[in-house]
DOPAMI-478026 format. One line per 8 residues: their letters; for each residue x, y, z of N, C-alpha, C. Coordinates in steps of 0.2 Angstrom, whole numbers, plus 5000, padded with zeros to 4 digits. Layout:
BEGIN
a) X:Y:Z:X:Y:Z:X:Y:Z  ...
REM end
This chain:
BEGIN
xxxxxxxx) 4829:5442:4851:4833:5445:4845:4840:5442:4846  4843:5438:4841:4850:5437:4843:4853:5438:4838  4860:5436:4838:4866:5437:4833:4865:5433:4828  4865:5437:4823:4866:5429:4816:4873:5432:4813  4877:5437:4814:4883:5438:4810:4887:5444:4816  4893:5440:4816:4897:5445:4819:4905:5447:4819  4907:5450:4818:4915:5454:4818:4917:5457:4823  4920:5454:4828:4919:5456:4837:4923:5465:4836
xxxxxxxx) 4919:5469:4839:4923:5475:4838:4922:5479:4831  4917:5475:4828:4914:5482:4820:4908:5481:4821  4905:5474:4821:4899:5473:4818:4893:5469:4821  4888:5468:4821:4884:5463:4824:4878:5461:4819  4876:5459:4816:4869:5459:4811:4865:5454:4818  4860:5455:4819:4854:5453:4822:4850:5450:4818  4846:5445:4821:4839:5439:4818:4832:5443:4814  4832:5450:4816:4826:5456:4813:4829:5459:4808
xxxxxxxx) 4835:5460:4807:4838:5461:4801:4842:5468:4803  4842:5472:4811:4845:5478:4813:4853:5476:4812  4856:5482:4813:4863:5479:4811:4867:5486:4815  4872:5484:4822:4874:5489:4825:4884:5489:4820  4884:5494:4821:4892:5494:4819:4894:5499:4825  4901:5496:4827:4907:5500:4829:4913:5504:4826  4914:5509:4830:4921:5513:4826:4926:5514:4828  4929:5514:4824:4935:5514:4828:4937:5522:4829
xxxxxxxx) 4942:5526:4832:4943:5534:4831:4941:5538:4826  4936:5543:4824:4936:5546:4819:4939:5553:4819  4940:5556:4814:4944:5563:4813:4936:5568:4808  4934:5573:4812:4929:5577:4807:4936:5581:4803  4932:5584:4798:4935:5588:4792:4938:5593:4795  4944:5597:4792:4947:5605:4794:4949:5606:4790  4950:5614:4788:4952:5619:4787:4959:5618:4787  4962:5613:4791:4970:5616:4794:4973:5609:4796
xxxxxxxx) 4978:5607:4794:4981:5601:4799:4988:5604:4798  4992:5604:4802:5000:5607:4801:5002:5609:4793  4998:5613:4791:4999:5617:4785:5004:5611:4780  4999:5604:4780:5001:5599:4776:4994:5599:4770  4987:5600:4774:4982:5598:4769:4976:5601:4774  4970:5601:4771:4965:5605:4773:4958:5598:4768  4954:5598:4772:4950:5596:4771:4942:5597:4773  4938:5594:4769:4931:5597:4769:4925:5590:4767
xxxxxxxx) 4918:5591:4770:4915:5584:4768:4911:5589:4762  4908:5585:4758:4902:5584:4752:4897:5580:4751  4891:5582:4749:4885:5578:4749:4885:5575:4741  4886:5570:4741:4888:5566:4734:4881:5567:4731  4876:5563:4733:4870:5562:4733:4864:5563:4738  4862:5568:4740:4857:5569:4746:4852:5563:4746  4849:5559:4742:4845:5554:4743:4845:5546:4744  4852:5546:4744:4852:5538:4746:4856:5540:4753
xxxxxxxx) 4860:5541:4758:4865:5545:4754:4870:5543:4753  4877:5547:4749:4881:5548:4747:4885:5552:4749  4894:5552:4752:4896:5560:4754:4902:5557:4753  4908:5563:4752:4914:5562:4751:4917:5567:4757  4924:5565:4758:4928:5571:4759:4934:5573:4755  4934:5578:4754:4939:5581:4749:4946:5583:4752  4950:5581:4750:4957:5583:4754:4963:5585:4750  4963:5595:4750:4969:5598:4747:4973:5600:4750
xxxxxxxx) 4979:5597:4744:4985:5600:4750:4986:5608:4751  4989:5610:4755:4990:5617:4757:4994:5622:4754  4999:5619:4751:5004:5623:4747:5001:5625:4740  4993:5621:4740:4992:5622:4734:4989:5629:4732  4990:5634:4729:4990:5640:4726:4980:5641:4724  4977:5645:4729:4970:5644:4725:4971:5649:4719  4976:5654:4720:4977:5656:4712:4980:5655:4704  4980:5648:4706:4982:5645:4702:4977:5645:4694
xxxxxxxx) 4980:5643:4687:4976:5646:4683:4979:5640:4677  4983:5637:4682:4984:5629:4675:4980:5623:4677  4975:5621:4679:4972:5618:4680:4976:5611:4680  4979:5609:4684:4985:5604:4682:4987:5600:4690  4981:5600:4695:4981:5593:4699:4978:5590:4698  4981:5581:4699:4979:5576:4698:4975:5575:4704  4970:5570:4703:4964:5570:4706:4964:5560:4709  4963:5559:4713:4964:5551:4716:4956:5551:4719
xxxxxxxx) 4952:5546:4719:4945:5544:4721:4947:5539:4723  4945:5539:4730:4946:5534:4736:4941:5530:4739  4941:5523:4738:4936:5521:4739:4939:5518:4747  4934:5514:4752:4937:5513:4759:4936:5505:4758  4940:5502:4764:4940:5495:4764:4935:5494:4770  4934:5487:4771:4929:5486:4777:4923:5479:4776  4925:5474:4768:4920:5470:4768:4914:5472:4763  4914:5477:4763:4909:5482:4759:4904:5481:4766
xxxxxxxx) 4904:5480:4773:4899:5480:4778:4902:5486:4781  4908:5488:4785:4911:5493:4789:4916:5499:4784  4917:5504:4788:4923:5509:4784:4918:5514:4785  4923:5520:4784:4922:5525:4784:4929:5531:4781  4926:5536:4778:4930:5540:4776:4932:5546:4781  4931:5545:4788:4928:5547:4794:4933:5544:4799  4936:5538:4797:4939:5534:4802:4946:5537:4803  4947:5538:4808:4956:5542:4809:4962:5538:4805
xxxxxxxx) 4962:5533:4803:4968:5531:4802:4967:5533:4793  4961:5533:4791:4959:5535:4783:4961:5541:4782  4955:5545:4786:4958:5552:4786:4966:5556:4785  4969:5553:4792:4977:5556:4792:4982:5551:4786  4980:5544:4784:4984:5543:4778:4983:5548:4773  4976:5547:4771:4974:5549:4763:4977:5558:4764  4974:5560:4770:4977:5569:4770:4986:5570:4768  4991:5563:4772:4996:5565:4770:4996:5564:4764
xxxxxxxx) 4993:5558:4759:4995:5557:4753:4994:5562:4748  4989:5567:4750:4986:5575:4747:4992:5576:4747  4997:5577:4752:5004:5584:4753:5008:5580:4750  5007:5574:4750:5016:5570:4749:5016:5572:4740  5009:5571:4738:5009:5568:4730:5007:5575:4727  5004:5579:4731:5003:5585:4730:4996:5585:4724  4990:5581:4725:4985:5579:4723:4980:5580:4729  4972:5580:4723:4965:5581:4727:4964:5573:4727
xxxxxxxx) 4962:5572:4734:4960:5567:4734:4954:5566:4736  4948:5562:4734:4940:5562:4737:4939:5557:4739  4937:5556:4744:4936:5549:4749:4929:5547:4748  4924:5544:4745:4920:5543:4745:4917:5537:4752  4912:5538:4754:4907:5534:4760:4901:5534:4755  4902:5527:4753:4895:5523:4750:4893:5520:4755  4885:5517:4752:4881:5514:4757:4885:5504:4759  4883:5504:4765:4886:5501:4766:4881:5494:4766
xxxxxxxx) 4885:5485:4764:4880:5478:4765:4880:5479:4776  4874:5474:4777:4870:5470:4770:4863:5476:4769  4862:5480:4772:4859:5485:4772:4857:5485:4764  4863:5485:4759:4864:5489:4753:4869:5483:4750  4867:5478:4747:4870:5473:4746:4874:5475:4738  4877:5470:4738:4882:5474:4730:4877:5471:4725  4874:5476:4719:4880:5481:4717:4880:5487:4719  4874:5488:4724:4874:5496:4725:4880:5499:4727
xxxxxxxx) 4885:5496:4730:4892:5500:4734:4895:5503:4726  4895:5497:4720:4900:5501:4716:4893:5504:4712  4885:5505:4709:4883:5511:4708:4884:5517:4712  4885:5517:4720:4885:5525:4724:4894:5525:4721  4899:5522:4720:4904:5524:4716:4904:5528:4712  4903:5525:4709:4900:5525:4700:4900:5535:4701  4892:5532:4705:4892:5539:4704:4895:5546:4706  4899:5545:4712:4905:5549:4711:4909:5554:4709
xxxxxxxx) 4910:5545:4704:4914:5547:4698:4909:5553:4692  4904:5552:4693:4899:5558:4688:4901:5564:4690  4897:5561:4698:4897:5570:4701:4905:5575:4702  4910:5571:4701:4915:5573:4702:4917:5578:4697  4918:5574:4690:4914:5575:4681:4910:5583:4682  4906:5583:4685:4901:5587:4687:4902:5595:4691  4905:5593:4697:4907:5599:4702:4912:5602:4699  4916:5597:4697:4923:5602:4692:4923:5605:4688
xxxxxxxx) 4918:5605:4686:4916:5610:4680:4914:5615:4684  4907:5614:4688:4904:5621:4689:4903:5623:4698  4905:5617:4700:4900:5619:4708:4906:5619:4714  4910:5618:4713:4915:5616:4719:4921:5619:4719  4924:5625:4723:4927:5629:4721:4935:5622:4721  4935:5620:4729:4939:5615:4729:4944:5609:4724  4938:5610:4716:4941:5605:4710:4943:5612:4706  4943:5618:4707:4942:5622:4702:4949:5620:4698
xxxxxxxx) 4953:5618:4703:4960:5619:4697:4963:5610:4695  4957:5605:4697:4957:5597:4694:4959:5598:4687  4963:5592:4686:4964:5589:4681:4960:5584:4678  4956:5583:4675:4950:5580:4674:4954:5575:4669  4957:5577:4665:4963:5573:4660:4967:5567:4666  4966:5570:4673:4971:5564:4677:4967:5563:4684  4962:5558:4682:4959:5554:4688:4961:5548:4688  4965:5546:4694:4967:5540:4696:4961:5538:4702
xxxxxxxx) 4960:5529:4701:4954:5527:4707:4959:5522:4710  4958:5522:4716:4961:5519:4721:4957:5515:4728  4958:5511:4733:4956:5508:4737:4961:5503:4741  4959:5501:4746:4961:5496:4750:4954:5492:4752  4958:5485:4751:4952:5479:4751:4947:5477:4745  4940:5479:4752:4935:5481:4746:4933:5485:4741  4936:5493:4744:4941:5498:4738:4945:5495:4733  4946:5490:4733:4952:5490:4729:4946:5488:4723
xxxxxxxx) 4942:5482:4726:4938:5477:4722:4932:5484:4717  4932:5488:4722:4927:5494:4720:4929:5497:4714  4935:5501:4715:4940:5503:4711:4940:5500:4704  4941:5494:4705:4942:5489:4697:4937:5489:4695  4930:5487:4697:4924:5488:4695:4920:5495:4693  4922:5500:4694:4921:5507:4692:4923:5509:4688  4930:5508:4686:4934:5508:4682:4933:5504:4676  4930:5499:4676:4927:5493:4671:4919:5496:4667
xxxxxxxx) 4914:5499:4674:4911:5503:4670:4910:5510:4668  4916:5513:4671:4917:5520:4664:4919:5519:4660  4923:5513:4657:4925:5511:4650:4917:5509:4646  4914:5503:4649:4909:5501:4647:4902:5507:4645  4902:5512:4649:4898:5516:4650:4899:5523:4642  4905:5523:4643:4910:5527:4639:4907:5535:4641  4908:5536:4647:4906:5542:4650:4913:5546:4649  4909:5554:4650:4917:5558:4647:4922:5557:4653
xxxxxxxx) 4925:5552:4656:4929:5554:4660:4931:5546:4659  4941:5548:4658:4945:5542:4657:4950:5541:4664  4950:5537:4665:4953:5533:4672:4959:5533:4666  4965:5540:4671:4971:5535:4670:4975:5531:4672  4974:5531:4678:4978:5525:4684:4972:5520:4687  4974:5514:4690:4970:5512:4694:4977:5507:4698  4973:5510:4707:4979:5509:4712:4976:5503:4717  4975:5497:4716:4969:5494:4722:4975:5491:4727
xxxxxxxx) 4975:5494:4732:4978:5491:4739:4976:5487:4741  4979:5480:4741:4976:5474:4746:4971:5472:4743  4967:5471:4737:4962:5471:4736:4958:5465:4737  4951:5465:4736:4947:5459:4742:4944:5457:4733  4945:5452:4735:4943:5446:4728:4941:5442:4730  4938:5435:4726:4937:5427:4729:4935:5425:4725  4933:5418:4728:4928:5414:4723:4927:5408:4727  4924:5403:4723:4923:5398:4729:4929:5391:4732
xxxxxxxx) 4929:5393:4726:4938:5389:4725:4942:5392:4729  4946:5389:4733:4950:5391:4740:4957:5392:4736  4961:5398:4738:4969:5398:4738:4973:5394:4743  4980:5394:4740:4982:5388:4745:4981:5392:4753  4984:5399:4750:4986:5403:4760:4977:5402:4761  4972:5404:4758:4968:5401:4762:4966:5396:4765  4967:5391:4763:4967:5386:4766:4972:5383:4771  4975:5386:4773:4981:5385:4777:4978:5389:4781
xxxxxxxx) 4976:5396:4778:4974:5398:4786:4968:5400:4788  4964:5395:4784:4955:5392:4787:4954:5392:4796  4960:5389:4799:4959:5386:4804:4961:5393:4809  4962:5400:4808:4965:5406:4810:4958:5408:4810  4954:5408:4809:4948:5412:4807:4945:5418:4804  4951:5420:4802:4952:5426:4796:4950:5422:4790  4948:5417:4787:4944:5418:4782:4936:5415:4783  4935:5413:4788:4929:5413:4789:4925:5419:4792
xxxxxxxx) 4930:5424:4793:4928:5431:4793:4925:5434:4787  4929:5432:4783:4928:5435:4774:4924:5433:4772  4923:5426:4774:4916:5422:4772:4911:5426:4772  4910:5430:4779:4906:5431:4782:4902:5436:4780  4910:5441:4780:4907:5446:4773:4904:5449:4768  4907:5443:4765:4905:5441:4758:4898:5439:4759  4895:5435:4762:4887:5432:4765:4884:5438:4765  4886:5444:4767:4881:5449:4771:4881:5454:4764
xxxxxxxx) 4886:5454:4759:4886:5459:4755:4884:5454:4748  4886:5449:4747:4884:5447:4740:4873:5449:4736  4872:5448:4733:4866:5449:4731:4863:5442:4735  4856:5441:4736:4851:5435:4741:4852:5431:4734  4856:5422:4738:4855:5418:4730:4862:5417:4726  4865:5423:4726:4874:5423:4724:4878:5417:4729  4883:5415:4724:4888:5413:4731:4897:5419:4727  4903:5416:4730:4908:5420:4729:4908:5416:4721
xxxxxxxx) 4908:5416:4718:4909:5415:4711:4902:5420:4706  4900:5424:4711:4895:5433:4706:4902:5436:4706  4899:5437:4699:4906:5442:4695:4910:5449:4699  4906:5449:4706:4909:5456:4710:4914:5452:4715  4912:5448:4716:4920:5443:4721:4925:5439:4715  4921:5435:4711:4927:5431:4708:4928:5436:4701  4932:5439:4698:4933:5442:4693:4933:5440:4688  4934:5432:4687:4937:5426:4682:4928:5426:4678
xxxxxxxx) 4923:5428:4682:4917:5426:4680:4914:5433:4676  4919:5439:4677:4917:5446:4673:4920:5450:4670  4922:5452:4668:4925:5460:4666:4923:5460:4661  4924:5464:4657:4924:5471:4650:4919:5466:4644  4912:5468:4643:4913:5464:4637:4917:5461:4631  4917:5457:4627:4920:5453:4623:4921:5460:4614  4918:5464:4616:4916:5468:4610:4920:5477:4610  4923:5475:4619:4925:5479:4622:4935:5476:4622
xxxxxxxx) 4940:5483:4619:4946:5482:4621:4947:5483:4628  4954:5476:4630:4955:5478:4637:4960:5484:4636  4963:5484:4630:4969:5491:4630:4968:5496:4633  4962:5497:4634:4957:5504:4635:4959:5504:4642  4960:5499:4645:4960:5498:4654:4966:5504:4652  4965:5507:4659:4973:5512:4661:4977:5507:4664  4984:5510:4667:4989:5508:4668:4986:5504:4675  4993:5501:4679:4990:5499:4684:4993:5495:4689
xxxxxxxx) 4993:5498:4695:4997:5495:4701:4995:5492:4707  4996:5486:4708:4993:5484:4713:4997:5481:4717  4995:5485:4723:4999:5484:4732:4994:5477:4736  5001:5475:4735:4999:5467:4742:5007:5468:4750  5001:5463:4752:5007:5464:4759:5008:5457:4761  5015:5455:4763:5017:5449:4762:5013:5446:4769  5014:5448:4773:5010:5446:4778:5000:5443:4776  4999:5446:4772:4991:5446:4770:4989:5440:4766
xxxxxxxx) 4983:5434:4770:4983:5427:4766:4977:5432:4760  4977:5439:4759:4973:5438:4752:4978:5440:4749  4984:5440:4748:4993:5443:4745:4989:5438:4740  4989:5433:4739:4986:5428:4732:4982:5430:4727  4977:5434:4732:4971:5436:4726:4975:5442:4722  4981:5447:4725:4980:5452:4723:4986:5451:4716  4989:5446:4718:4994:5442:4712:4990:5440:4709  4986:5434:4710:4981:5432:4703:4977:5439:4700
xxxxxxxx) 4975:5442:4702:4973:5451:4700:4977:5454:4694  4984:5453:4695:4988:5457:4689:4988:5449:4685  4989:5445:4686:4990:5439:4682:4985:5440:4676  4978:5441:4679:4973:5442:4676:4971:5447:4670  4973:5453:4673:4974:5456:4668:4980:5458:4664  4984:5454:4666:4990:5452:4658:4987:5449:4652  4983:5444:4657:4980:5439:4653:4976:5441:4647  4973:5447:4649:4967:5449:4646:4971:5456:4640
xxxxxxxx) 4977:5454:4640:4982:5461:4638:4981:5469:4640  4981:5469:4645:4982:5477:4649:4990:5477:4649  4991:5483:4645:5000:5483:4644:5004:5487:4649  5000:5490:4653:5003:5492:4660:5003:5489:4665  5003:5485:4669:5003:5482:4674:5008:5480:4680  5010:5483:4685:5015:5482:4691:5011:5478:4697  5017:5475:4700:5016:5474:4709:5019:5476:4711  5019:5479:4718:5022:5480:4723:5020:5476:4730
xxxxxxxx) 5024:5473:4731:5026:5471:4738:5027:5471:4743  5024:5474:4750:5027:5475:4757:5026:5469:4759  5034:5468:4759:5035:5462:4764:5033:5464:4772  5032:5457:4776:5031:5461:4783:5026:5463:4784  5021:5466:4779:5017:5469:4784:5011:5467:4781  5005:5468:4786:4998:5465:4785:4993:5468:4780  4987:5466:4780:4983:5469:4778:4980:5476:4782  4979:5481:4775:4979:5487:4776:4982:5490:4781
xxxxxxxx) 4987:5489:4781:4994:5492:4788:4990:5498:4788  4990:5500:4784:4991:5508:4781:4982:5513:4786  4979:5511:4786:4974:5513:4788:4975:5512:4795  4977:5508:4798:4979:5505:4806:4986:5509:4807  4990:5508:4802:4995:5513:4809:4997:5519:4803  4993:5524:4799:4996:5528:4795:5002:5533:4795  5005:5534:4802:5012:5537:4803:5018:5532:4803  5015:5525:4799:5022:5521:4800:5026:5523:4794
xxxxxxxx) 5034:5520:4794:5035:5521:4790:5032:5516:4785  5030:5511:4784:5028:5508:4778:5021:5511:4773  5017:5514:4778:5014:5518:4776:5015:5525:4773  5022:5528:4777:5025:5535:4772:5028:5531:4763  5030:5525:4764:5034:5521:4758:5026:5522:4754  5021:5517:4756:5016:5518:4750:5013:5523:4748  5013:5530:4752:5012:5538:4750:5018:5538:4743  5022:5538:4746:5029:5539:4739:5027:5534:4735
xxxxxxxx) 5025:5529:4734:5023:5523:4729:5019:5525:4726  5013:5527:4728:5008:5532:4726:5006:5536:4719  5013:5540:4725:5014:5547:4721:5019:5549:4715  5022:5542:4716:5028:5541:4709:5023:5537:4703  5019:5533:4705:5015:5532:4698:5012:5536:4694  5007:5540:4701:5005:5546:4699:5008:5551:4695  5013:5551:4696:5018:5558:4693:5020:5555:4686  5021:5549:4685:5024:5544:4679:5021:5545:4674
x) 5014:5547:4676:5006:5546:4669:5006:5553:4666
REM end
């Protein structure tokens, strides 16, 4: 049995088709984290599975009677191969961004490639988004006081790609639930057509990593030009307004050779007339800082980034 695919430090895929992954620190769920945010896991879907963890801040009032927090659906980054909602640097960000912004935030852990190759990551999304739809009306004491008028979807990487795509099918779908922000951090994009920073930094072996990824999660027979890597090949039917797209801000980091996709990303959808559309740029810092070091300041900065757009809708 040997290695036919590796990520030294996440991942290994084997010649039988087993696949070991590595983790990095994980944080289980509490009750209690310095009377910042409280958190708890969920079964999204017991049969594939599916599970979330929910993250409310603490100051928040459970007697409260205005139903009036805004709700953020958190996809994780990792390739669509690794991540978890589990992993300590996700956990202790997304918990402080609960208290900063003062929002529910729900972390989903979908199935992960090549095990569970795309599309299934953005249908076990997708679905989320139902059941969330679903628990805040009747099952979840946690949503009782959700704003269902104000779901923002968000990620890093291949959350970020997830996010767009999910968002692309609850417009498509016309399910009662409107997306009105959409936040992708870093987001993992491609095609087979090299950008210049990829090419320049072919030789770094950071995009023969993404190659790699891409290989493990695309469908058997795709290349990066299937409509879930290259964008340019899919979005909203032609029958379908982009206007309907919600607002939208997309986080790149000057240090990150996919800082290009995430600019062609807004480019893209100017193109297609989405009339809200921003970037933000952290110079300096790499991809997904925020996940790897969440008590930096650049990471308190993207909380506050966040949670101004958040508050603006």
């Amino acid at each position: 049995m040997s290695i036919v695919a590796e990520s030294p430090g996440f991942i290994q895929v084997f010649s039988n088709g087993a696949v070991k992954r590595f983790s990095p620190p994980t944080a289980a769920p509490s009750l209690s984290n310095n009377n910042k945010y409280k958190s708890k896991d969920v079964i999204i879907d017991p049969s594939k599975p599916i599970t979330a963890r929910i993250f409310l801040p603490q100051h928040h009032s459970s007697q409260s009677q205005s139903k009036s927090i805004p709700i953020l659906v958190y996809f994780h980054g990792g390739g669509f191969c690794i991540g978890s909602t589990t992993w300590l640097g996700y956990h202790t960000f997304l918990g402080n961004l609960s208290s900063t912004a003062g929002i529910i935030v729900l972390s989903v852990d979908y199935r992960l490639a090549p095990e569970n190759k795309l599309p299934i990551p953005y249908e076990d999304c997708f679905a989320a988004l139902q059941w969330l739809a679903a628990a805040a009306s009747n099952t979840e004491p946690w949503l009782q006081d959700a704003d269902l008028s104000r779901i923002f979807l968000s990620g890093d990487s291949a959350g970020g790609n997830i996010a767009h795509h999910v968002t692309v099918k609850a417009i498509e779908t016309n399910i009662n639930i409107r997306v009105k922000g959409l936040l992708p951090i870093h987001p993992y994009f491609g095609s087979e057509a090299r950008t210049e920073l990829e090419m320049e930094e072919a030789s770094a072996g950071e995009v023969a990593m993404n190659d790699m990824f891409w290989k493990l999660s695309l469908p058997e027979g795709s290349d990066r030009d299937y409509y879930g890597c290259n964008i340019e090949k899919a979005g909203l039917p032609e029958t379908t307004e982009w206007g309907l797209f919600p607002a939208v801000v997309v986080f790149v980091a000057g240090l990150d050779f996919l800082r290009e996709r995430g600019v062609m990303y807004v480019e893209f959808l100017k193109k297609k007339g989405v009339r809200n559309v921003s970037l933000v740029d952290a110079e300096g810092e790499s991809h997904v800082f925020h996940a790897w070091n969440p008590d930096s300041t650049a990471s308190f900065l993207l909380q506050n980034q966040i949670s101004s757009f958040i508050q603006s809708l």
